[in-house]
N, C-alpha and C positions, 0 to 999 in steps of 0.2 A: 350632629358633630361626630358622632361613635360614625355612621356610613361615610363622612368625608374622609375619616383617617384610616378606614379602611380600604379606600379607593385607592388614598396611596400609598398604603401600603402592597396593594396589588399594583399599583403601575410600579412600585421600585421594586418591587421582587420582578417584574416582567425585564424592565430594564437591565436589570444584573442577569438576566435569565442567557444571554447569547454569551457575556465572557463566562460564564460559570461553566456552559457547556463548553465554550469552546476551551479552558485550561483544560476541561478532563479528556476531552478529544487528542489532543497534543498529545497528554499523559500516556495515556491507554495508545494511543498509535505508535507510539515511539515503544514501547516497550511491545508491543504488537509484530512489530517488526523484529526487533532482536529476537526475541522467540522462534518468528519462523527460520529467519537465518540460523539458529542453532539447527535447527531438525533438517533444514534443506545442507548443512554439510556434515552433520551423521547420515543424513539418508539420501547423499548424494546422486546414487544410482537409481534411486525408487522416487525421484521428487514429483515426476510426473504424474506417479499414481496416490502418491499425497494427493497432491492439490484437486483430482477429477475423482475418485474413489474416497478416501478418507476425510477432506477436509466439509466437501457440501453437505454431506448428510450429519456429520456427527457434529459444527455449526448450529442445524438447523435445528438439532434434538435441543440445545441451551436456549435457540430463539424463540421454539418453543415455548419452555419453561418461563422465558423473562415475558415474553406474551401474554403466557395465562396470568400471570402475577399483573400484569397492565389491567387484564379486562376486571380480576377479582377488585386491584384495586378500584378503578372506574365504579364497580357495583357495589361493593360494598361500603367501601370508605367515601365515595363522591355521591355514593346512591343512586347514580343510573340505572336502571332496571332493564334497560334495552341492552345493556352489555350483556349479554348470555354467550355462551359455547357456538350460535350461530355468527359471531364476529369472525370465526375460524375460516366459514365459507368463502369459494371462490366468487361467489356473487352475494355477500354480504353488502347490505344496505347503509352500512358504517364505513363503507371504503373512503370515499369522499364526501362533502358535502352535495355533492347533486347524484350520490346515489354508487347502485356497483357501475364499475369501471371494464372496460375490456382487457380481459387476461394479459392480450398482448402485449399492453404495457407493460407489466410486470414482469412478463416476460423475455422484453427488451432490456429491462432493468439490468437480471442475471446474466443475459447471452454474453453482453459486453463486459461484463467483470470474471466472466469467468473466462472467456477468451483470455484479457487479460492476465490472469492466474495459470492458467495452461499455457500461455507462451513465454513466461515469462522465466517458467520454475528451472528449466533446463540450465539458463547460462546463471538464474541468482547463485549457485554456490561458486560459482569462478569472477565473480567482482565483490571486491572486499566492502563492507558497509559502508565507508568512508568515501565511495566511489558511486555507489550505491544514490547516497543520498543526492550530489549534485545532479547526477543523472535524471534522477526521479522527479527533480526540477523543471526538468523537460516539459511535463505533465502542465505547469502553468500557461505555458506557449501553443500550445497544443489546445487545449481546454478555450483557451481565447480566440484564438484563429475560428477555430469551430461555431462558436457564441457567436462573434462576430455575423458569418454568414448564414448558420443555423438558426437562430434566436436573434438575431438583428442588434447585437447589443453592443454600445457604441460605449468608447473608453477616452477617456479626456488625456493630457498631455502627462499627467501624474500618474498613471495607470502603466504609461507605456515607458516611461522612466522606472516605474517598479519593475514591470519585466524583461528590460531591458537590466536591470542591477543582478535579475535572478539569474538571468544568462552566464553576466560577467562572473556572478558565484561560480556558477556551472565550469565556465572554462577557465578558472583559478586553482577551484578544487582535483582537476581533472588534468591541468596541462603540467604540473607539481609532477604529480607518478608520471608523464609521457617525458619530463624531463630525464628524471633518476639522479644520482651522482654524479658527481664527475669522471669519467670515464678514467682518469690516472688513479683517482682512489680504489675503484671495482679492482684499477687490476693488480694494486698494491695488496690488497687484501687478499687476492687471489694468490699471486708468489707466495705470503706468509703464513696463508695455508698451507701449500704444498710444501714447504721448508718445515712446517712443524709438523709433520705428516711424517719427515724422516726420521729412522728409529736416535739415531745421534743426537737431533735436534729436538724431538720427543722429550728423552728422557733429562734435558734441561729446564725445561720451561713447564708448569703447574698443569694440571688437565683442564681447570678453573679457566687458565687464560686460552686456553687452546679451544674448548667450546664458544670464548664469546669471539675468538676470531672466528671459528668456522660459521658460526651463527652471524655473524657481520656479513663474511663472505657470501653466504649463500645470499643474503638478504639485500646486496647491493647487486641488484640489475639495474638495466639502462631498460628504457620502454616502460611496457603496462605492469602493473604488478605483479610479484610472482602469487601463482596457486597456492593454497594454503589448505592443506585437508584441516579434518575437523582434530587430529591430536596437534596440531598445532606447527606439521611436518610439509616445507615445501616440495610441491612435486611439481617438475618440469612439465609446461603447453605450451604445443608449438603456437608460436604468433599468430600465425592463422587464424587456431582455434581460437584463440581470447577473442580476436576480434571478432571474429563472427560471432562470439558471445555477447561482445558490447553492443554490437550494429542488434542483434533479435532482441538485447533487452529495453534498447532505444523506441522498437519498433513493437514494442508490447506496451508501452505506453497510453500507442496512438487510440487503443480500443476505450481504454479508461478514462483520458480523455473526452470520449465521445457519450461515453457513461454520463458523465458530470454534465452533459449540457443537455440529454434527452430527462435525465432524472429532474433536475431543473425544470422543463418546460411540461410534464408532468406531474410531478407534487404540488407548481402553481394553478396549473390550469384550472384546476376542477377542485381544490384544496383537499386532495388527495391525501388520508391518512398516513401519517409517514410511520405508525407503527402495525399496522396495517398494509402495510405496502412492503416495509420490511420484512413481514412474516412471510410474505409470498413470492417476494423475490428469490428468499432461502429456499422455498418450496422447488422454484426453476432453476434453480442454482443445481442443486442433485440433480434435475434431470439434465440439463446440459453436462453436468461433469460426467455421468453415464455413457451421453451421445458424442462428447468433443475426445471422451476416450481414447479411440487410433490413432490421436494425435503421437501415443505416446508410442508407437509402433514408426515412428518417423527414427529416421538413424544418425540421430544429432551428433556431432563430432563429441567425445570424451576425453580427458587424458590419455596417452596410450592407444585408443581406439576410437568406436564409434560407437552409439546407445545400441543392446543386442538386443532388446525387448519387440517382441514379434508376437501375432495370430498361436501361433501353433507353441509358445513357452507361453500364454496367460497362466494356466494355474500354478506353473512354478515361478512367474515371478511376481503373481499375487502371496504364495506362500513366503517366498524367499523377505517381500516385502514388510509383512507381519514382524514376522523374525526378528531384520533389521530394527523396526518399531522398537520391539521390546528392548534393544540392547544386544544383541547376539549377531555377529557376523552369519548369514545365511552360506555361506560358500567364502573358501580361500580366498579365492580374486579379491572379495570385497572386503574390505579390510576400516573403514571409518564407523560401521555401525556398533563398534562395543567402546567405543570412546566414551561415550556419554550416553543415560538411560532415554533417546531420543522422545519416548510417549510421555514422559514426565514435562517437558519443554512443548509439545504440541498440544497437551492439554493445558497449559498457561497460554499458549494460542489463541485457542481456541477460547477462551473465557473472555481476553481480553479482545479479540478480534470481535465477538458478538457485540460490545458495548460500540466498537471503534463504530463498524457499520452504520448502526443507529444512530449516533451522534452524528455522521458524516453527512445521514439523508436530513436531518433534521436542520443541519447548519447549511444544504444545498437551499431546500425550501425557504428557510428563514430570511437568505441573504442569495447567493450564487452559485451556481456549478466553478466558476471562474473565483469566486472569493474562498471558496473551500479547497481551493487547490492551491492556493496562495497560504491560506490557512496550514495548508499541510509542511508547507515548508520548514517551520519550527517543529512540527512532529519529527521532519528526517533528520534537521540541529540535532535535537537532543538525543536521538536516536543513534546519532554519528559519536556525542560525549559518551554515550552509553555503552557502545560498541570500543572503545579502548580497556576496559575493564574484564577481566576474564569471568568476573560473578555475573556479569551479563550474557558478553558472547564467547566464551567457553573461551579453549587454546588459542582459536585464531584469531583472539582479538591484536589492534594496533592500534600505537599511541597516533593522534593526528598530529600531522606535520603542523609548523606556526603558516603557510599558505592554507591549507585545509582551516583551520582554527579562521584566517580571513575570508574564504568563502563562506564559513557559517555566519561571521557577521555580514557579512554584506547580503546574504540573504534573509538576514532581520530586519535589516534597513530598509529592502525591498520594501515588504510588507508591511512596514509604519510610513512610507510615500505610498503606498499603493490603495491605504486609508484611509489620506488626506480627504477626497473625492469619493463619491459614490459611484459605482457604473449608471448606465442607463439604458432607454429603447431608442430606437430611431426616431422619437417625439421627443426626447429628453426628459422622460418621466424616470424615476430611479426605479429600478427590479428589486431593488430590497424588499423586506416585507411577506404579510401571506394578507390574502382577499378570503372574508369569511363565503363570501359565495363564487371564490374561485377569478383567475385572470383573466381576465378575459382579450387579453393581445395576445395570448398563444392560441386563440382559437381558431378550430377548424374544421371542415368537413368531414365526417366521421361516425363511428358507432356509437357517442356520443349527443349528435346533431346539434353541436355546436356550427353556430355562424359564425364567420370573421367578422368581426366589428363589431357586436352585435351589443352592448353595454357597457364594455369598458371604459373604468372613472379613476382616474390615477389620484382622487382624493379619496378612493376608499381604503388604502394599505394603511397598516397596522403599525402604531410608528414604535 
């Protein structure tokens, strides 16, 4: 009797195990993201040497830490005795259930998220979070397209009505700011600046009312949204720039995307350690942000100018960048880095950005590359509610428009049609699930010596 009610007590702790992960995923992602938006518009001029220099290694020193605490747990509290300090190794025998794995994988893990992260960092501080998030939406369409012909995985009529609802999120959220006001309003607003501007007129009327006109005025454009430094101050970009903003952060998507469905087709395979896998992804993470480095010597359009970071200024603007970190304008020109104490807000990043990761590989395995990117979509909701508040996103936050506020629901809605139905393979067996000895319909030829076909049993997944 005592072993029956303990069975199920483990199947209904297993059961609640994927929403339990997946509310703190949300949690931790949503405010994951506010964070780095703080530090990317204090440290607007330095973002790229954030994300390739600062963020892989000092990440990987907390993954560390949360690793060792795994394996101590494992040995001590579970009593495994194989968990030792050799777990660490790049040819540990704990990688997956059929043994160590080839690097490359791992490998391939980091390359694509940090490409991701390097092209992304330049235009995130000139799209406002609220903009941000429908965007980021993208990522679902993209991730499926891939699955589709990458991983063969077939989506029922429910599936395509979910991402079809994220879409219309996407261009509700998005065509709002391409509207603007009314064009007689902007430019009503505008005369009644310039009339309170005269000393006559001036000295009539409160200063009280004269700020919220000039703060109206500024703040009604027609088009994309206006730039916002990080004290809270708009500064005029030409059209151009924004766009070429929008189009590279569209198209930094496309890598992460591609993330979600190779991570996917290896944490299944071979039932590949997902905290294990984690550890050493962060391991290639540092070395790619090292080697994707000259990306940041590219001469990205800026306000005003163009990126001036070059070969021959590295050590002054790894100094200058520091600086900025702490809070201190490095040089005149740059003028957003004493806003706010930037390394206070990047180390709340960082903390929360290590848990986000690991839950992310964890709920990829568990269920999809494609259902975790669908999953993510309530992360950038709340992430968007979050982002109106200044205790979150500093000065530049913005209230959401009542359209913004409807693309966030319709992007809920997505994700509860998108659940009705499971995905599946080209046999109609569902991908959800993990195989304690690994999938075997992703196999293939390899350093491995996996065979195609070679035992796969769609009754053995994990319900």
């Amino acid at each position: 009797m005592k072993g029956t009610r303990r069975n199920q007590v483990v199947k209904g702790n297993r059961k609640m195990l994927v929403p339990t992960v997946f509310v703190l995923f949300v949690l931790i992602r949503a405010m994951d993201r506010i964070f780095l938006y703080r530090v990317q518009k204090s440290m607007q001029n330095y973002t790229g040497i954030v994300m390739s220099l600062y963020w892989p290694p000092m990440v990987q020193l907390m993954c560390f830490f949360v690793s060792l605490g795994y394996v101590a747990r494992m040995r001590y509290i579970d009593g495994d005795k194989s968990f030792n300090m050799m777990w660490f190794s790049p040819f540990s025998a704990r990688a997956s259930e059929q043994g160590p794995v080839p690097q490359c994988w791992i490998a391939q893990f980091a390359l694509w998220d940090q490409l991701n992260a390097i092209v992304s960092a330049p235009p995130g501080p000139f799209i406002p979070l609220v903009l941000q998030t429908p965007l980021n939406n993208l990522n679902v369409l993209f991730t499926a397209l891939i699955a589709f012909f990458y991983l063969k995985t077939r989506y029922r009529m429910v599936h395509y009505a979910g991402i079809s609802l994220i879409l219309c999120s996407c261009l509700v959220g998005v065509v709002v700011e391409l509207q603007g006001p009314a064009p007689i309003l902007c430019s009503g607003l505008k005369q009644a600046k310039e009339a309170m501007s005269q000393s006559s007129v001036a000295a009539l009327v409160p200063e009280s009312v004269r700020a919220k006109v000039t703060e109206a005025s500024d703040d009604c454009v027609i088009g994309l949204p206006p730039y916002k430094n990080s004290q809270g101050e708009l500064v005029h970009v030409d059209f151009g720039i924004l766009l070429f903003m929008y189009a590279l952060f569209i198209v930094a998507i496309i890598p992460s995307a591609f993330s979600n469905c190779y991570k996917q087709k290896k944490l299944k395979q071979v039932n590949l350690d997902v905290m294990w896998s984690f550890f050493w992804a962060g391991m290639w993470q540092v070395i790619w942000g090292f080697l994707m480095f000259p990306l940041n010597w590219i001469p990205w359009p800026e306000p005003g100018g163009k990126n001036e970071q070059s070969p021959s200024k590295l050590g002054e603007d790894l100094a200058d960048s520091w600086t900025c970190l702490m809070g201190t304008n490095p040089k005149p020109e740059v003028t957003t880095c004493d806003a706010e104490p930037a390394w206070v807000w990047f180390g709340c990043y960082l903390l929360f950005n290590v848990f986000f990761n690991l839950f992310f590989l964890w709920l990829i395995k568990r269920l999809s590359g494609t259902w975790a990117a669908i999953g993510s979509i309530l992360c950038g909701n709340l992430c968007g509610i979050f982002s109106q508040y200044e205790i979150f996103a500093g000065k530049s936050a913005r209230k959401l428009t009542m359209e913004q506020w409807l693309a966030l629901v319709l992007s809920s809605i997505a994700m509860w049609v998108y659940n009705i139905e499971e995905e599946t393979d080209i046999d109609g067996n569902s991908v959800y699930a993990e195989k304690p000895k690994g999938d075997h319909r992703y196999d293939e030829h390899g350093p491995m010596g996996l065979d195609p076909e070679s035992d796969y049993d769609s009754e053995d997944a994990l319900s």
